[in-house]
C-alpha positions as CSV (number, residue, x, y, z in Angstrom):
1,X,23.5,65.6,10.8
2,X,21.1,68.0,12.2
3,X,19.0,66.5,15.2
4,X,15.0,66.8,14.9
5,X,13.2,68.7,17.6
6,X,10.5,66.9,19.9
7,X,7.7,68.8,18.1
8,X,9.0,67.5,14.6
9,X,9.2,64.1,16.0
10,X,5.8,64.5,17.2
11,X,4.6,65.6,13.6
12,X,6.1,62.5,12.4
13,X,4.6,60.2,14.3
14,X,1.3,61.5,14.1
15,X,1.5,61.6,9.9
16,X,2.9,57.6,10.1
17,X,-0.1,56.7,13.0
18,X,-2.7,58.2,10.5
19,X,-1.8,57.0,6.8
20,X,-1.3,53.5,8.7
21,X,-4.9,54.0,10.3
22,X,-6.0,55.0,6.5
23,X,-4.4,52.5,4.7
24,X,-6.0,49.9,7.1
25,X,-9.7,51.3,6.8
26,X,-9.1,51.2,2.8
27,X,-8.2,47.5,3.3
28,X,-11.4,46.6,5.0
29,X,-13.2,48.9,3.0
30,X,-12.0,46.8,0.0
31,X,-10.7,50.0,-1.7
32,X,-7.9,50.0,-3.5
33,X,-4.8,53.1,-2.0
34,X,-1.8,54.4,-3.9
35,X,1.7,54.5,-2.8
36,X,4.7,55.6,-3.2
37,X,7.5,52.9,-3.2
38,X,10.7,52.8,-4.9
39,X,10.3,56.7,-6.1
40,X,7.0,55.5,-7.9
41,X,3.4,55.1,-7.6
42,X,2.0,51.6,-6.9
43,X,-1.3,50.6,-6.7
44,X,-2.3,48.2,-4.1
45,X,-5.2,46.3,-4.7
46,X,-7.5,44.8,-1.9
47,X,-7.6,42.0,-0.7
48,X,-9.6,39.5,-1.9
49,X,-12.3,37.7,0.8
């Protein structure tokens, strides 16, 4: 397998620190976000307070 340079691994872990900073804004925002799970779209719905 081919090994991922520092600079991709960087990339990565910048794109996973943001969507996770997103997707927790959205939650206290009470706004619903789309994923991707399972090779499909799912909705998750806020939570309720």
């Amino acid at each position: 397998m081919k090994e991922i340079s520092q600079d991709t691994q960087n990339i990565l872990l910048t794109l996973k620190k943001v969507a996770t900073e997103t997707l927790e804004r959205k939650q206290r925002l009470g706004e619903y976000a789309v994923v991707w799970h399972q090779g499909k779209p799912v909705i998750l719905e806020p939570k309720s307070k």
